[in-house]
N, C-alpha and C positions, 0 to 999 in steps of 0.2 A: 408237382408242387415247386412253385420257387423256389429256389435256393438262395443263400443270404451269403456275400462274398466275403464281407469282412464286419466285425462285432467292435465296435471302436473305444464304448466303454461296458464290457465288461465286468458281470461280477465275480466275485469272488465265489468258489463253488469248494465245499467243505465233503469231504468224502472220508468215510470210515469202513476197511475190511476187515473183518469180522471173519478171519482165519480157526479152520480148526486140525488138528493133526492131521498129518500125512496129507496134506492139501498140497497141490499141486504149483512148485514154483516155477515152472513155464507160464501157467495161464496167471499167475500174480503179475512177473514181468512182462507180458502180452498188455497186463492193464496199467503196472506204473511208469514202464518206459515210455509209451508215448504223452503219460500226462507231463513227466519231469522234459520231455522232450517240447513239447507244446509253451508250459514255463518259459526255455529257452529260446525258442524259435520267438517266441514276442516278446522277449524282454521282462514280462510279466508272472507274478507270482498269482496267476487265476487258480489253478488247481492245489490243492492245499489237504491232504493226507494224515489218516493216522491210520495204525494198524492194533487191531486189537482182539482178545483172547474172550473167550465167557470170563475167566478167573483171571486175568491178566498174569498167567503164568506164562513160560515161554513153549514152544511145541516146536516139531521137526516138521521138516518136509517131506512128501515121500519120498526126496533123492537122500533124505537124512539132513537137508541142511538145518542148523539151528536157528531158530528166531524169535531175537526178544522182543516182546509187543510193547508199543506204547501206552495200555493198560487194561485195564478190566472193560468188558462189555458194559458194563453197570455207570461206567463213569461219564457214557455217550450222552451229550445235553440236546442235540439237535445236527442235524448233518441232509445235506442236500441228498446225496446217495448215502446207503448204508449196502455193500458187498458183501453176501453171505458166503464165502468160499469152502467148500468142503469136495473133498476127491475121494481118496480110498478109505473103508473105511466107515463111509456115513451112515450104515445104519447104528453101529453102535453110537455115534454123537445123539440118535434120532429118543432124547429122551421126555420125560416130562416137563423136567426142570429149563432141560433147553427150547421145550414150546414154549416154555411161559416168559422164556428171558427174550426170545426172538418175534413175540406178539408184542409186548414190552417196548424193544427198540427201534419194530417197527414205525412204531406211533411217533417215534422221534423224530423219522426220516422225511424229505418230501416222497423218496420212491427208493423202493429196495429191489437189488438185484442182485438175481442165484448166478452162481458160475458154477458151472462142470458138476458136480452132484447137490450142490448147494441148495436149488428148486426142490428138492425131496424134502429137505428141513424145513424148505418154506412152508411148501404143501401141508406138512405134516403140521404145520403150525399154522394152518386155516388159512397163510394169506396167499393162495391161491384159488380159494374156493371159487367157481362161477367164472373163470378166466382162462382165456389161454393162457400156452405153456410150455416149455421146450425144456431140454435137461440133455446132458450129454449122450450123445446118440446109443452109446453101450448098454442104456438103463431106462431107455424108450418104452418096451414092452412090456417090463417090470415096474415104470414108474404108471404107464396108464391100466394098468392090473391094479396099483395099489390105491391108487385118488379115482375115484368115478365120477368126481364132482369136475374136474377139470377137464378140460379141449386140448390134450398134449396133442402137440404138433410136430413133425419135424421140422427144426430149422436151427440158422445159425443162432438168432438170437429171436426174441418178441418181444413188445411192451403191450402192457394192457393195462391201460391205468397207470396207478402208482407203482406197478411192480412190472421187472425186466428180470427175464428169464434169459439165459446164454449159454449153450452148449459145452464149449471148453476152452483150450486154449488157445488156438485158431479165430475163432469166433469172438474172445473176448479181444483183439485185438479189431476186428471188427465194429465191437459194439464201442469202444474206447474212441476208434478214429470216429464213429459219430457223434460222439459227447462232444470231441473238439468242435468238429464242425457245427452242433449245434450251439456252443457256448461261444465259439470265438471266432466262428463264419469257412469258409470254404477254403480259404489263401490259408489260413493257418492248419487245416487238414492235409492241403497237399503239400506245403512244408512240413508236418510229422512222418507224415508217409510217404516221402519220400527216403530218409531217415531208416526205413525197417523194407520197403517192398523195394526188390530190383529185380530186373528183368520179367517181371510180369505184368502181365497185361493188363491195365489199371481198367480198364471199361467194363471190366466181368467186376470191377468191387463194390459195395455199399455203398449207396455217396456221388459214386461217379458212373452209374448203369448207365450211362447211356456211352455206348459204343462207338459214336462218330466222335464224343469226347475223350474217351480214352485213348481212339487211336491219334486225336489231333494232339491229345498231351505227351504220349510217345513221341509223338515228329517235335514238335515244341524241345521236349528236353537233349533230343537225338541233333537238334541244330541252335546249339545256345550259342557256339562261338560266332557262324553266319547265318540268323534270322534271317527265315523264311518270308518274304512277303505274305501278306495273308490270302492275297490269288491265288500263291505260289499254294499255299497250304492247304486252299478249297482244293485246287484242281489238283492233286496230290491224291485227296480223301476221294475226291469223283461227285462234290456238293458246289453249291453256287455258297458264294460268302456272304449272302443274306442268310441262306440256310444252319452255315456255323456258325453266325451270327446267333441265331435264333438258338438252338441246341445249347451253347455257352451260356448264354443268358438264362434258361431253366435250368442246364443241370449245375453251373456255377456261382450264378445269379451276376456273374460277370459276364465280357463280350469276350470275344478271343484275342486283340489286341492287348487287354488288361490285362490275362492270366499270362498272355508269352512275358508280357514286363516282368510280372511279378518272377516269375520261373527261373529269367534271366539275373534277377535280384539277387534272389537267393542263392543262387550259383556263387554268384559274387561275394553275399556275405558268407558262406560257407569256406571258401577262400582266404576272403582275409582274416577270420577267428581261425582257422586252419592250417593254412599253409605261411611260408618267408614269401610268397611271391609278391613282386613292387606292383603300385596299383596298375601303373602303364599293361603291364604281362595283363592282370585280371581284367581290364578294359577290353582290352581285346577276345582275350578267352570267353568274354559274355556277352560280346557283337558291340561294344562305343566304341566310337572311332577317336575316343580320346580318353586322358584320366578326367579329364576337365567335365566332359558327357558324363560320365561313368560319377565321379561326385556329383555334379547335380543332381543325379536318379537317385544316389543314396542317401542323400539328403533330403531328398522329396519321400521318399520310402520309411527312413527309420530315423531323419529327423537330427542325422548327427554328419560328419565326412567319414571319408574310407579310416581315417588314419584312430579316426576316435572309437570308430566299433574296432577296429581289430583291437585297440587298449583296452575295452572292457574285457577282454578272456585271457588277459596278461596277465 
């Protein structure tokens, strides 16, 4: 399938988790750091968050940390996603009262999805029935012993329908970097995720499986100061450059000239939100042979000069 490079106007995407005790705050920040990150990386306020309790009381983490909700389950009017989060723990949340509140909020959601034990509450509350289904891998053989009605599956995450099921913490950042890229196109996925993933091999992730991509984006970001020609970078890989042509184009929805730009962009605005260095120093660190190149691009890019983005993080 295509992939779509960049989302120019975007909407706004209203997301509500639906925490319950000893719920796991790895796999919460797996999901809101790359949305507050994505926020930042475009400038744009698209992801837009509340967190909330059945009773809008407050609850711990399992590491013990405290958390006050921004309110009652009950207060939900409507929400693009609605995150059922639960971890240790879940069969005691698995009551009646909580099927009825979580059939209830469902209906408010475009699509609800379980993290880490979370899929068990769903289940248990019918809106699994008839669908795949995934749950954190610990609770596999006990979760398809207890629902016979569902096709649990291993994996990191699944959609079926309105409902996404997600393994844990690992995985929810998984599922998270694809909302980006589905909501606000591919430039903005590899800018969040650049952000949380280093030194790993980007061609084995979600998003970016195709493998001659991952390795051309390792070389890409291993040579931002002296950009590679793109011959240089076929003949590198052992492909003809119609061929990374073609491969960019489906797994990006860009060409490979478009994504080295962007890569080398961001390097740069990272930089100057970042660092005291003067633009001349960042010019060069990003392959322009001048600040005068190097403004142009950023201008063309984010619509403003070097000296005005580094003022917005002032």
């Amino acid at each position: 399938m295509m992939q779509k490079w960049t989302n120019t106007d975007p909407a706004q995407v209203r997301i509500a988790f639906l925490v319950f005790e000893d719920f796991s705050n790895l796999c919460m920040a797996n999901c809101l750091e790359p949305l507050r990150a994505a926020n930042a990386v475009t400038h744009r306020h698209v992801f837009d968050w509340r967190i909330l309790t059945l009773d809008g009381a407050p609850v711990q983490t399992s590491s013990g940390i405290g958390i006050v909700p921004d309110g009652a389950l009950s207060s939900l009017t409507s929400c693009d996603y609605l995150f059922v989060h639960a971890s240790y723990g879940h069969i005691t949340h698995d009551t009646a009262a909580t099927r009825r509140t979580l059939r209830a909020a469902a209906s408010k959601a475009v699509t609800t999805v379980g993290l880490d034990a979370g899929p068990w509450l769903m289940a248990s509350a019918g809106l699994l029935a008839g669908r795949r289904a995934t749950i954190h891998w610990d609770l596999l053989t006990a979760f398809s012993e207890r629902f016979l009605d569902i096709d649990v599956t291993r994996a990191r995450y699944l959609r079926d329908g309105p409902v996404i099921t997600c393994a844990g913490a690992l995985s929810a950042l998984d599922l998270v970097l694809a909302l980006v890229s589905a909501h606000l196109g591919q430039a903005a996925r590899l800018d969040v995720e650049d952000q949380f993933i280093k030194d790993t091999p980007r061609g084995g992730l979600p998003g970016v499986g195709d493998p001659l991509v991952g390795r051309a984006l390792d070389l890409m970001r291993e040579h931002v100061e002296a950009p590679l020609p793109l011959a240089e970078l076929s003949r590198r890989l052992s492909c003809q450059p119609r061929t990374l042509d073609r491969h960019f184009r489906r797994g990006l929805g860009a060409p490979p000239g478009t994504v080295y730009r962007h890569l080398r962009l961001s390097a740069a605005r990272k930089m100057l939100e970042g660092t005291g260095l003067g633009v001349a120093e960042i010019a060069l660190r990003c392959g322009y042979d001048s600040p005068a190149a190097l403004s142009r691009a950023v201008r063309g890019r984010f619509g403003t000069t070097p000296t005005e983005l580094r003022q917005r993080t002032m």
